[in-house]
N, CA, C, O and CB atoms as a CASP TS submission, in Angstrom:
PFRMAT TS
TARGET T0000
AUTHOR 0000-0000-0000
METHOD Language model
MODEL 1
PARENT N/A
ATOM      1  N   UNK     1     123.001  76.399  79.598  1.00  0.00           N
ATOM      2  CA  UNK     1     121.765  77.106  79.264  1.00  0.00           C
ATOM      3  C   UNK     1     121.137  77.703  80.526  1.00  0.00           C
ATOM      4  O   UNK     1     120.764  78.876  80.568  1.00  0.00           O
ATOM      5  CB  UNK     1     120.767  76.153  78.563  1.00  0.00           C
ATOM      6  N   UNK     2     121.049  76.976  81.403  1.00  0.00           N
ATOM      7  CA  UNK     2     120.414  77.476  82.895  1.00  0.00           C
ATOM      8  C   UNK     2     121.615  78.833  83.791  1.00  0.00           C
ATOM      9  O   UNK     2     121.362  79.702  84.626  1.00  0.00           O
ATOM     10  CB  UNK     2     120.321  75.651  84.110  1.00  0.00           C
ATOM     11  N   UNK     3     122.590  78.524  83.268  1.00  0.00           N
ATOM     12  CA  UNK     3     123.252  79.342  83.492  1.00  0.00           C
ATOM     13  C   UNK     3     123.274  80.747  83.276  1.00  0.00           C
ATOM     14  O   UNK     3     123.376  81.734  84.004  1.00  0.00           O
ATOM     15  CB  UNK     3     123.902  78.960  83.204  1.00  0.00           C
ATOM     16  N   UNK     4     123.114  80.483  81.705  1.00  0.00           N
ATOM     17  CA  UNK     4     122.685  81.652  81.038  1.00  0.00           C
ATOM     18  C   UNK     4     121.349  82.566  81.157  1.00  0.00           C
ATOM     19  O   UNK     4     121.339  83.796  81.194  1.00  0.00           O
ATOM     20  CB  UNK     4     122.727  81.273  79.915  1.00  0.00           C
ATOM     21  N   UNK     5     120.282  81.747  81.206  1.00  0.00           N
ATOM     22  CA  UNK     5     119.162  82.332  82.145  1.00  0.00           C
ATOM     23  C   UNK     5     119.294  83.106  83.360  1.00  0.00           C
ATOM     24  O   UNK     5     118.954  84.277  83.531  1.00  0.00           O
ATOM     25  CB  UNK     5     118.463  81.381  82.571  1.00  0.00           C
ATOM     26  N   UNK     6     119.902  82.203  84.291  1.00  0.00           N
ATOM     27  CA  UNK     6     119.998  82.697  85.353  1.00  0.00           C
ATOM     28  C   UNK     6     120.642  84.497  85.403  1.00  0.00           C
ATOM     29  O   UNK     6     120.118  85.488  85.913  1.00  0.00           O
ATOM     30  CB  UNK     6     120.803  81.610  86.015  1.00  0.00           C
ATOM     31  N   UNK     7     122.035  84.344  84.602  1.00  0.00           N
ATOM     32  CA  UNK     7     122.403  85.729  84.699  1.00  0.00           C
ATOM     33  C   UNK     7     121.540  86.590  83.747  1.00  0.00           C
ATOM     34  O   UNK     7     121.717  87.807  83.683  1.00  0.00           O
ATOM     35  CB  UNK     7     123.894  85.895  84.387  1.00  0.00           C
ATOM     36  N   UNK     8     120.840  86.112  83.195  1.00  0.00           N
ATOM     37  CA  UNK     8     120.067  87.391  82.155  1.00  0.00           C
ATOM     38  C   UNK     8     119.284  87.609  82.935  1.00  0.00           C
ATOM     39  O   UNK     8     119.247  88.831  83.082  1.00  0.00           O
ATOM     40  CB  UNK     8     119.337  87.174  80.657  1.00  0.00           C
ATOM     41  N   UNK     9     118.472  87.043  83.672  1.00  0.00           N
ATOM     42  CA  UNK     9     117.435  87.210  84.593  1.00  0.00           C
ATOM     43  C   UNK     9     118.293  87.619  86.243  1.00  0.00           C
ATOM     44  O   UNK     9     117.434  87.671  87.123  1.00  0.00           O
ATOM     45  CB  UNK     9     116.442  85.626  84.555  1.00  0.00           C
ATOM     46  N   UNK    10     119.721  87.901  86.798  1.00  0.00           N
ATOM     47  CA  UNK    10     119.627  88.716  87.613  1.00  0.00           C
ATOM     48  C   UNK    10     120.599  89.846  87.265  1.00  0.00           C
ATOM     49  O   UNK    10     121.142  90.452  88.188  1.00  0.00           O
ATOM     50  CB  UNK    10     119.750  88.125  88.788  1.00  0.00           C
ATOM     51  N   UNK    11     120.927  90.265  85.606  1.00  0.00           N
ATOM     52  CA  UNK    11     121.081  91.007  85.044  1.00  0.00           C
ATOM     53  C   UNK    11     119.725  92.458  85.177  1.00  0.00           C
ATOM     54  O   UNK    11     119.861  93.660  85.402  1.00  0.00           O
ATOM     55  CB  UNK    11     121.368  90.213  83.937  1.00  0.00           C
ATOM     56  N   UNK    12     118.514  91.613  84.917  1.00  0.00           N
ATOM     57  CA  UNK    12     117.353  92.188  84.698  1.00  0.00           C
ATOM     58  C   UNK    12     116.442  92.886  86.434  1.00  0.00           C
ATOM     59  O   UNK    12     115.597  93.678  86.851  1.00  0.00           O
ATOM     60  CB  UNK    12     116.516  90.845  83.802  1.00  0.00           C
ATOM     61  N   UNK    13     117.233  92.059  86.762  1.00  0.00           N
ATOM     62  CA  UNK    13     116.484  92.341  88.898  1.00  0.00           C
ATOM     63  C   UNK    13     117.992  93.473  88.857  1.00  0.00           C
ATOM     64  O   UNK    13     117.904  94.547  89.451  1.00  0.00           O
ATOM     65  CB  UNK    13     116.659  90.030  90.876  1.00  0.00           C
ATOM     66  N   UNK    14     118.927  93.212  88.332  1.00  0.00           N
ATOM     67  CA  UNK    14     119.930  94.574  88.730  1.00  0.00           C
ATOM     68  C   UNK    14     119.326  95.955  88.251  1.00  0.00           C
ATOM     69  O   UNK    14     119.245  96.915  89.017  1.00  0.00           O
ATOM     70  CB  UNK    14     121.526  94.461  87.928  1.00  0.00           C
ATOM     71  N   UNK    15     118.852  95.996  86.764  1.00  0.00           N
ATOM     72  CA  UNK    15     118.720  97.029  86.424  1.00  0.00           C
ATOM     73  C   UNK    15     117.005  97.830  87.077  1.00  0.00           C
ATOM     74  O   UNK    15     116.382  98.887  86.974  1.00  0.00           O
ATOM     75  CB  UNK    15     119.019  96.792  84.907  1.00  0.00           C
ATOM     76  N   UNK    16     116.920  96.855  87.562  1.00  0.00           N
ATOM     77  CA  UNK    16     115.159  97.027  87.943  1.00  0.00           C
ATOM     78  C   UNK    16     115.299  97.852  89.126  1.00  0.00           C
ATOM     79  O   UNK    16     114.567  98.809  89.379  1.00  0.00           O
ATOM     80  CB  UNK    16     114.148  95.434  88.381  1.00  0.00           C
ATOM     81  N   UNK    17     116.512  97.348  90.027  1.00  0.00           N
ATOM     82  CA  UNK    17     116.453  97.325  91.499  1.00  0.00           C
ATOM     83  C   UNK    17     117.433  98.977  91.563  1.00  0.00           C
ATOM     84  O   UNK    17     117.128  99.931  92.278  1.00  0.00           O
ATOM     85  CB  UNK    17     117.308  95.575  92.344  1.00  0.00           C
ATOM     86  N   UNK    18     118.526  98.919  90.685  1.00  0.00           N
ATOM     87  CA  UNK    18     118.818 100.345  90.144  1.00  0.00           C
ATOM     88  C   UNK    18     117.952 101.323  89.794  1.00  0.00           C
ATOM     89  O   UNK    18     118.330 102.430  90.176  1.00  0.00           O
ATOM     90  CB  UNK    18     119.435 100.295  89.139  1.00  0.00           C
ATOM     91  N   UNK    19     116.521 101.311  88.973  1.00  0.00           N
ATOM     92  CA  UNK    19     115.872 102.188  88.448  1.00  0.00           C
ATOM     93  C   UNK    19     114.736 102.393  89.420  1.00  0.00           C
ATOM     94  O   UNK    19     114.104 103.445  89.322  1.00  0.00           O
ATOM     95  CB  UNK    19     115.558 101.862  87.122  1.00  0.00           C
ATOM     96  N   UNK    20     114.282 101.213  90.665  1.00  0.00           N
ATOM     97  CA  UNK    20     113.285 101.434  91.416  1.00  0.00           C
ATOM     98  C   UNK    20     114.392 102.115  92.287  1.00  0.00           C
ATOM     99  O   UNK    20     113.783 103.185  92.295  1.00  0.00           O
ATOM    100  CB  UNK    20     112.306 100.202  91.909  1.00  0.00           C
ATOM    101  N   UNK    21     115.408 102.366  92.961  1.00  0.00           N
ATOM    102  CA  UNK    21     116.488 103.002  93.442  1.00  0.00           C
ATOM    103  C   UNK    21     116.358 104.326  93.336  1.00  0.00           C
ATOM    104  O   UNK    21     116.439 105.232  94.165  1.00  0.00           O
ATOM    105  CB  UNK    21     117.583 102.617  92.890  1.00  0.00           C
ATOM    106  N   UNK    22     116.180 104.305  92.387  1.00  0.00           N
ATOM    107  CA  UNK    22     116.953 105.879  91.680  1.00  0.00           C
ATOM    108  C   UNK    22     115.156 106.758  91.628  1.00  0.00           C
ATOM    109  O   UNK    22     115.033 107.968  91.436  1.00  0.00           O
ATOM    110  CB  UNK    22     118.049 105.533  89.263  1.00  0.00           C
ATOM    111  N   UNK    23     114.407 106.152  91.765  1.00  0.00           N
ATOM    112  CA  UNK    23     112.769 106.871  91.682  1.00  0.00           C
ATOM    113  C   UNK    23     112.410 106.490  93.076  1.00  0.00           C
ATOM    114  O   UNK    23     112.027 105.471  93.651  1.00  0.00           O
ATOM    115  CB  UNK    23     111.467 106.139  90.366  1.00  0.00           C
ATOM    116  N   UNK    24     112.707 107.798  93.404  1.00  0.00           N
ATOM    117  CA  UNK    24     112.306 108.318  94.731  1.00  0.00           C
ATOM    118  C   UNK    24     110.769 108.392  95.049  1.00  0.00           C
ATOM    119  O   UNK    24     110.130 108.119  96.065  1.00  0.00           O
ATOM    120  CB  UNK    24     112.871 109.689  94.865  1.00  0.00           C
ATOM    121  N   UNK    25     110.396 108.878  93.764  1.00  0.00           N
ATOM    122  CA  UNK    25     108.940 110.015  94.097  1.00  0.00           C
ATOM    123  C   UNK    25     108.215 108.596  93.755  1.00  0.00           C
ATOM    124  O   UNK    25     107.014 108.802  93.927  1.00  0.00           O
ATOM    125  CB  UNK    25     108.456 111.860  92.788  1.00  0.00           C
ATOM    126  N   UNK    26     108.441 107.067  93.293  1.00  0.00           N
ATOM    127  CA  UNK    26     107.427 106.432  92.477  1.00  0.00           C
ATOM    128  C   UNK    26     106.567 106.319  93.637  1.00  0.00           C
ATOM    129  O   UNK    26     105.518 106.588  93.051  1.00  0.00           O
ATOM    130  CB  UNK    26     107.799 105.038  91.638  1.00  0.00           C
ATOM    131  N   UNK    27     106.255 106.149  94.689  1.00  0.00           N
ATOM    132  CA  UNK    27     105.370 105.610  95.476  1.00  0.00           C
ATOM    133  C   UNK    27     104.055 107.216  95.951  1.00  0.00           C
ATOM    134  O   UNK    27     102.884 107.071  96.303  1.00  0.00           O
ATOM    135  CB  UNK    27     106.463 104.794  96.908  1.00  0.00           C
ATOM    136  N   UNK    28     104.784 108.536  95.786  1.00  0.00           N
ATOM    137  CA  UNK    28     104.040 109.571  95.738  1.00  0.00           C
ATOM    138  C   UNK    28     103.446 110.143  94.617  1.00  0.00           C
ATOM    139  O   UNK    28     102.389 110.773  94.593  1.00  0.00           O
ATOM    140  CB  UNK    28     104.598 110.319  96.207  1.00  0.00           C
ATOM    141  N   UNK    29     104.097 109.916  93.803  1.00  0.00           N
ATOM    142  CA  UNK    29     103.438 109.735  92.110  1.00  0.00           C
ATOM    143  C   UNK    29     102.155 108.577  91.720  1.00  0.00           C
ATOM    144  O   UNK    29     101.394 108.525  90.754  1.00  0.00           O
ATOM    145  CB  UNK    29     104.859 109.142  91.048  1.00  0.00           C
ATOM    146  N   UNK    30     102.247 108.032  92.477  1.00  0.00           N
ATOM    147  CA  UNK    30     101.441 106.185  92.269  1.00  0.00           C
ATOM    148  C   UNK    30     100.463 107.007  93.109  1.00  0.00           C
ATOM    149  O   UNK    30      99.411 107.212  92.503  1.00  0.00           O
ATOM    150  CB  UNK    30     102.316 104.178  93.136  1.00  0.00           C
ATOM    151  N   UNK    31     100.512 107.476  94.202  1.00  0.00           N
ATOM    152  CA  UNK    31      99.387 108.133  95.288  1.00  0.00           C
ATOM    153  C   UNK    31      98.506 109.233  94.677  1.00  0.00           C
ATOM    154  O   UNK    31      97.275 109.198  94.686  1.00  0.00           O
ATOM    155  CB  UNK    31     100.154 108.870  96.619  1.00  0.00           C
ATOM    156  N   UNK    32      99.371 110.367  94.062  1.00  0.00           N
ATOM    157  CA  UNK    32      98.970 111.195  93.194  1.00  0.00           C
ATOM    158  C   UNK    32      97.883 110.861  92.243  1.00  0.00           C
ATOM    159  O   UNK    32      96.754 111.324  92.403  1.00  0.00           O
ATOM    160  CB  UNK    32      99.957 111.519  92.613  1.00  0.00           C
ATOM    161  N   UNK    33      98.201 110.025  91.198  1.00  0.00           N
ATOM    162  CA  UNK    33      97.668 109.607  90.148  1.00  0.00           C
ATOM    163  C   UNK    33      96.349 108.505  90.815  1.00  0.00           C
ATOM    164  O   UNK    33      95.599 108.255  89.871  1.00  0.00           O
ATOM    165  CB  UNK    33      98.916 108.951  89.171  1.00  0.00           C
ATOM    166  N   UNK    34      95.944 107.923  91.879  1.00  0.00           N
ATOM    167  CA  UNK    34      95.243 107.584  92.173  1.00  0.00           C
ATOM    168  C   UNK    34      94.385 108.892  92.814  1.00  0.00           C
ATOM    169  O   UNK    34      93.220 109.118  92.487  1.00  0.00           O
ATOM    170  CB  UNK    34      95.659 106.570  92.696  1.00  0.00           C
ATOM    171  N   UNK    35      94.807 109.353  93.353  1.00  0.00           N
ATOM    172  CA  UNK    35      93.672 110.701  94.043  1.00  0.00           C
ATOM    173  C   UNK    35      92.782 111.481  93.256  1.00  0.00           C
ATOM    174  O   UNK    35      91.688 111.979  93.523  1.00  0.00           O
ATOM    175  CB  UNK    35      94.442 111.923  94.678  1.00  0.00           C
ATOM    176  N   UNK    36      93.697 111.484  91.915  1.00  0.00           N
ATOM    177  CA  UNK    36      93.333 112.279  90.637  1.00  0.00           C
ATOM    178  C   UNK    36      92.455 111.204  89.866  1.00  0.00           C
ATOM    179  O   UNK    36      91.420 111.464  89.253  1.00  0.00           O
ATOM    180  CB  UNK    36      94.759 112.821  89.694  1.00  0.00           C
ATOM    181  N   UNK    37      92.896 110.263  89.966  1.00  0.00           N
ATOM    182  CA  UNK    37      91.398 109.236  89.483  1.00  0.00           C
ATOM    183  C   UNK    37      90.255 109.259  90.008  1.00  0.00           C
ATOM    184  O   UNK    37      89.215 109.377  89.359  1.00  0.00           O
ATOM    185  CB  UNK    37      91.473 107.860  89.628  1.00  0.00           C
ATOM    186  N   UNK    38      90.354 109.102  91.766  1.00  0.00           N
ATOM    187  CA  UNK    38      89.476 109.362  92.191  1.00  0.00           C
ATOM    188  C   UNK    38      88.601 110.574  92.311  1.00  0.00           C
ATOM    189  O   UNK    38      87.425 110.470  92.659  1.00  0.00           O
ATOM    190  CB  UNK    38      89.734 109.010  92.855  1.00  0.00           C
ATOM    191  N   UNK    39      89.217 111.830  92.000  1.00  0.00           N
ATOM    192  CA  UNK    39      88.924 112.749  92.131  1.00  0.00           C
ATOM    193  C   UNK    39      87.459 113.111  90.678  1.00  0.00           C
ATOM    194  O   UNK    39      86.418 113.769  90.673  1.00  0.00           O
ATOM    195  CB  UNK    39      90.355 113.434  92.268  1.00  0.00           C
ATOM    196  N   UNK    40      88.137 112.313  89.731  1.00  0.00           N
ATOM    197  CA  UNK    40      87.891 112.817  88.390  1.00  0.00           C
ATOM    198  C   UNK    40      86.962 111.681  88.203  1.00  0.00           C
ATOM    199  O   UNK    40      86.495 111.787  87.069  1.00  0.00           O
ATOM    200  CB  UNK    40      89.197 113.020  87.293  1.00  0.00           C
ATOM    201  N   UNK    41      86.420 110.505  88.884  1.00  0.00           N
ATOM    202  CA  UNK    41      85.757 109.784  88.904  1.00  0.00           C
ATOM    203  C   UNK    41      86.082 109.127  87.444  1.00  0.00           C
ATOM    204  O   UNK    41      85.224 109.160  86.563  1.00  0.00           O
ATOM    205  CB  UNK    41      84.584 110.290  89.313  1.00  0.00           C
ATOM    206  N   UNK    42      87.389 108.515  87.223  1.00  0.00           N
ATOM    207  CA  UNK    42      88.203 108.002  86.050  1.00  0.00           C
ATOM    208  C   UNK    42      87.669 106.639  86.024  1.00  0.00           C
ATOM    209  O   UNK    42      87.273 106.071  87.042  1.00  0.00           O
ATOM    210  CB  UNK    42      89.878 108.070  86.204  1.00  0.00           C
ATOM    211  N   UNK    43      87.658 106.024  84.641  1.00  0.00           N
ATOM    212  CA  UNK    43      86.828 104.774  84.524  1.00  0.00           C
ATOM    213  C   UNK    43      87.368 103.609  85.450  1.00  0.00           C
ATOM    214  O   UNK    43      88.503 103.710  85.917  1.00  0.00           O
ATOM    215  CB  UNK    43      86.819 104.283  83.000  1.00  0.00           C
ATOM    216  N   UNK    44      86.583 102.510  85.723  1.00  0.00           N
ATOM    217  CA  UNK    44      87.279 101.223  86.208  1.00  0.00           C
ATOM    218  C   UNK    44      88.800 100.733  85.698  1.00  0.00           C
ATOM    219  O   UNK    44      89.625 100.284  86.492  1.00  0.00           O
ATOM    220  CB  UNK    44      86.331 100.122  85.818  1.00  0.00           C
ATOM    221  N   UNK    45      89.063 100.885  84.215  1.00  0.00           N
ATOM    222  CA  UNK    45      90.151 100.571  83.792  1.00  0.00           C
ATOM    223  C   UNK    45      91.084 101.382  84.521  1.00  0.00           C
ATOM    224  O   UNK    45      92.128 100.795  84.808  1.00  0.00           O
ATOM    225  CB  UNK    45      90.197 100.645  82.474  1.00  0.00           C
ATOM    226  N   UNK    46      91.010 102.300  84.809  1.00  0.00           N
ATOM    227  CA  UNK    46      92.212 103.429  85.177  1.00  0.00           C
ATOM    228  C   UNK    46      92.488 102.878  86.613  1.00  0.00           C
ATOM    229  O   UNK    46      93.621 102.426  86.778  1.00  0.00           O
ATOM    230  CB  UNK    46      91.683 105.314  85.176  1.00  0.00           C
ATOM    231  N   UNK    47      91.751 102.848  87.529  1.00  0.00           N
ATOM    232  CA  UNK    47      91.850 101.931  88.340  1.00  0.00           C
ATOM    233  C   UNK    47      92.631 101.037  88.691  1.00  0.00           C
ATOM    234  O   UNK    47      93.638 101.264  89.361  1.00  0.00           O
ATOM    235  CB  UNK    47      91.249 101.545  88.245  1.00  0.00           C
ATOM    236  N   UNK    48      92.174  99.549  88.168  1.00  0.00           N
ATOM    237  CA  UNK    48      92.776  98.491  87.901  1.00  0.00           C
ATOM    238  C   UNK    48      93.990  98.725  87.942  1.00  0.00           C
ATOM    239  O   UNK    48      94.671  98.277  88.865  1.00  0.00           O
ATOM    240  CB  UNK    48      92.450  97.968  86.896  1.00  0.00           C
ATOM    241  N   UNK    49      94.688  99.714  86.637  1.00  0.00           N
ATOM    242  CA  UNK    49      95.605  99.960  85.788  1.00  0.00           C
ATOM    243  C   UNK    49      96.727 100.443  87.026  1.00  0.00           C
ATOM    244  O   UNK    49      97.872  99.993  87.011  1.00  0.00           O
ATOM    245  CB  UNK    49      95.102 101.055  84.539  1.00  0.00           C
ATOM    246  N   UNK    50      96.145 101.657  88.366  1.00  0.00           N
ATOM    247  CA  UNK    50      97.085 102.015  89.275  1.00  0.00           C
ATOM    248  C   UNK    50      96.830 100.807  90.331  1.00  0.00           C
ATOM    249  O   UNK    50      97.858 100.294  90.774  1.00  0.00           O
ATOM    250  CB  UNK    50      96.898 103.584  89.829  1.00  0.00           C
ATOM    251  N   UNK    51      95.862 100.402  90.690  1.00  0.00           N
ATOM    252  CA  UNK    51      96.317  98.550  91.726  1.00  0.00           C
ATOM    253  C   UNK    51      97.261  98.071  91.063  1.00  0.00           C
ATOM    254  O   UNK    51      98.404  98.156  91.513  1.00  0.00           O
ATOM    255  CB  UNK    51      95.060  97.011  91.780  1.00  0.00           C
ATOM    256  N   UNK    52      97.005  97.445  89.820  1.00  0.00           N
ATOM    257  CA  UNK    52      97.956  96.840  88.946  1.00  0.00           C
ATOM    258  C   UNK    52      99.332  97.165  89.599  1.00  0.00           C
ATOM    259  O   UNK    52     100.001  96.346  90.230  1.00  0.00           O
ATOM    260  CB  UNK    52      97.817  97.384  87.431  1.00  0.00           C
ATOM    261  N   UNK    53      99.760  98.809  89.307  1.00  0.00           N
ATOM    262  CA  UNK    53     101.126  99.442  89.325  1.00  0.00           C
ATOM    263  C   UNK    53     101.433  99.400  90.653  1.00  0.00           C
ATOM    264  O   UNK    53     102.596  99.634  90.981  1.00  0.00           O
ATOM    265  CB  UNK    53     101.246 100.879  88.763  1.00  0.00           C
ATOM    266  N   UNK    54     100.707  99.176  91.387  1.00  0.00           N
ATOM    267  CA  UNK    54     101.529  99.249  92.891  1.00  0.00           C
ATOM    268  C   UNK    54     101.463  97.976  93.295  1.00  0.00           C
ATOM    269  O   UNK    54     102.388  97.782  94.085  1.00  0.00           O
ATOM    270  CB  UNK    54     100.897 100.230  94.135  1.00  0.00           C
ATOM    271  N   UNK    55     100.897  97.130  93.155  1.00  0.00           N
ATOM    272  CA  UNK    55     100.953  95.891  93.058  1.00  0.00           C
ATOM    273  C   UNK    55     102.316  94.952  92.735  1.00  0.00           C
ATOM    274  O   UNK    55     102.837  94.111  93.467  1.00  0.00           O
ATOM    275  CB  UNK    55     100.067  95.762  92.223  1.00  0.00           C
ATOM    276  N   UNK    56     102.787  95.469  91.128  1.00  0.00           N
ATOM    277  CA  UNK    56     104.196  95.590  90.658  1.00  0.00           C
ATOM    278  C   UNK    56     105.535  95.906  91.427  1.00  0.00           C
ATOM    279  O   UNK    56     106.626  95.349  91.549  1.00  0.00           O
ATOM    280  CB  UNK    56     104.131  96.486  89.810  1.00  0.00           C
ATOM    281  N   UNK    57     104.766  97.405  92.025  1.00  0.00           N
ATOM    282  CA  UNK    57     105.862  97.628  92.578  1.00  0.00           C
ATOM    283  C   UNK    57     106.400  97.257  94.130  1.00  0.00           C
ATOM    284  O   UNK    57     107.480  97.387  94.706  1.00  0.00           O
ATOM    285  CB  UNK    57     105.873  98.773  92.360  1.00  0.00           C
ATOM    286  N   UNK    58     105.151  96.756  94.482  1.00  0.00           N
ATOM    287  CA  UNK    58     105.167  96.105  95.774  1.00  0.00           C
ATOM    288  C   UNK    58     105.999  94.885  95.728  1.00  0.00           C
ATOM    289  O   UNK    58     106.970  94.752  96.474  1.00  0.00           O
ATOM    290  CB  UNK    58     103.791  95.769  96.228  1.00  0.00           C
ATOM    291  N   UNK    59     105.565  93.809  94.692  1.00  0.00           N
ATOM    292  CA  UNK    59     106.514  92.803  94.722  1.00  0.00           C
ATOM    293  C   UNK    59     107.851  92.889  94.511  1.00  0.00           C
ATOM    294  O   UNK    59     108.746  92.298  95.115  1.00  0.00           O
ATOM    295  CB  UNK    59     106.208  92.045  94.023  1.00  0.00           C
ATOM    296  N   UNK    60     107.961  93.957  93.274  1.00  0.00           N
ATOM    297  CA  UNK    60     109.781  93.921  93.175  1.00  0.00           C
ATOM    298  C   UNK    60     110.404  94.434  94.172  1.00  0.00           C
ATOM    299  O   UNK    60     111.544  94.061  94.447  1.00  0.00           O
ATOM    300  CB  UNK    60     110.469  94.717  92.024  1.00  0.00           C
ATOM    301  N   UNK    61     109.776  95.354  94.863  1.00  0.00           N
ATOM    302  CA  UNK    61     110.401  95.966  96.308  1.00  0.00           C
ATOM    303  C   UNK    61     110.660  94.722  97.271  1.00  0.00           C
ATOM    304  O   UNK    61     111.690  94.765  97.945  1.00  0.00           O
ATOM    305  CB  UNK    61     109.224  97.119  97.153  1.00  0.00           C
ATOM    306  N   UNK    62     109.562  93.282  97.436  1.00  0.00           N
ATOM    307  CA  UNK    62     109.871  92.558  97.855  1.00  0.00           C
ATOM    308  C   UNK    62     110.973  91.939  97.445  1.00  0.00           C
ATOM    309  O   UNK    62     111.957  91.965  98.184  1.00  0.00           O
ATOM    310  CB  UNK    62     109.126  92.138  97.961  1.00  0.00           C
ATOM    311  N   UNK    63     111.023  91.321  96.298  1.00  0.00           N
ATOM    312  CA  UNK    63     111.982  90.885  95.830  1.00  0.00           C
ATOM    313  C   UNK    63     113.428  91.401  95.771  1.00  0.00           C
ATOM    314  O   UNK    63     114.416  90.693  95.964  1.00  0.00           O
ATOM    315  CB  UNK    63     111.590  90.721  94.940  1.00  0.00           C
ATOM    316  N   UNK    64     113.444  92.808  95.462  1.00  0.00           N
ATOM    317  CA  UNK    64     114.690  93.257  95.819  1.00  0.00           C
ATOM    318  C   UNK    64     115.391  93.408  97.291  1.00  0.00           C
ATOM    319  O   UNK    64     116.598  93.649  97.331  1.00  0.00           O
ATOM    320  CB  UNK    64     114.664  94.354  95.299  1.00  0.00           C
ATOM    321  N   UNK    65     114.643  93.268  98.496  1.00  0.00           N
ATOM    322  CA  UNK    65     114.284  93.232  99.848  1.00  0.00           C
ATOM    323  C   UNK    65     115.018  91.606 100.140  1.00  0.00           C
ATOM    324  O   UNK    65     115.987  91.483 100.890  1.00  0.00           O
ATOM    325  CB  UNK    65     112.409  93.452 100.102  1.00  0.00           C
ATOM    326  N   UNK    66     114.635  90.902  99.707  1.00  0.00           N
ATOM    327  CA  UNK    66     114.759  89.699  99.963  1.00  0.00           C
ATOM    328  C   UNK    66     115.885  89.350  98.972  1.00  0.00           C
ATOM    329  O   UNK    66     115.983  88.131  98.824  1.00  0.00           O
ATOM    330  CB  UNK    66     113.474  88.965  99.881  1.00  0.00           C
ATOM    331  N   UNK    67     116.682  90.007  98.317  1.00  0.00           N
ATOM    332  CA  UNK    67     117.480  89.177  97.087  1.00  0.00           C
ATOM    333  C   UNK    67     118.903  88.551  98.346  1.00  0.00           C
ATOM    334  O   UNK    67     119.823  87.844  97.935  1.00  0.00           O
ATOM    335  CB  UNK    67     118.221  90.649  95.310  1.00  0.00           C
TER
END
C-alpha cells in the first residue's frame, strides 16, 4: 500500500515538474496579473488569490529543486 502511494504521488511531482517545465512565462504572467490588480485596485480576494499562486509555485519549484 505505501508503495503504491508513494509512486502515485511521484507520478504526480513528475507531471507537475514537466508542466511547471514546459511554462516558461508562469512567473511573468503571475507578475502581470498582479500589476493589473493593482492597477485596477481589484478586491482583497484577488489578491490573496495571486500570493496564494506564487506561493504554490514557489514551493513546488522548491520541491522540484530539491527532489
Amino acid at each position: 500500500m505505501i508503495d503504491a502511494l508513494h509512486q502515485e504521488a511521484t507520478m504526480w511531482m513528475d507531471r507537475f515538474a514537466l508542466t511547471l517545465n514546459g511554462i516558461q512565462d508562469l512567473p511573468r504572467l503571475l507578475a502581470k496579473a498582479k500589476a493589473i490588480a493593482e492597477v485596477c485596485s481589484a478586491p482583497e480576494e484577488i489578491h490573496r488569490l495571486i500570493s496564494y499562486c506564487q506561493h504554490m509555485i514557489d514551493l513546488m519549484a522548491h520541491i522540484i529543486r530539491n527532489r
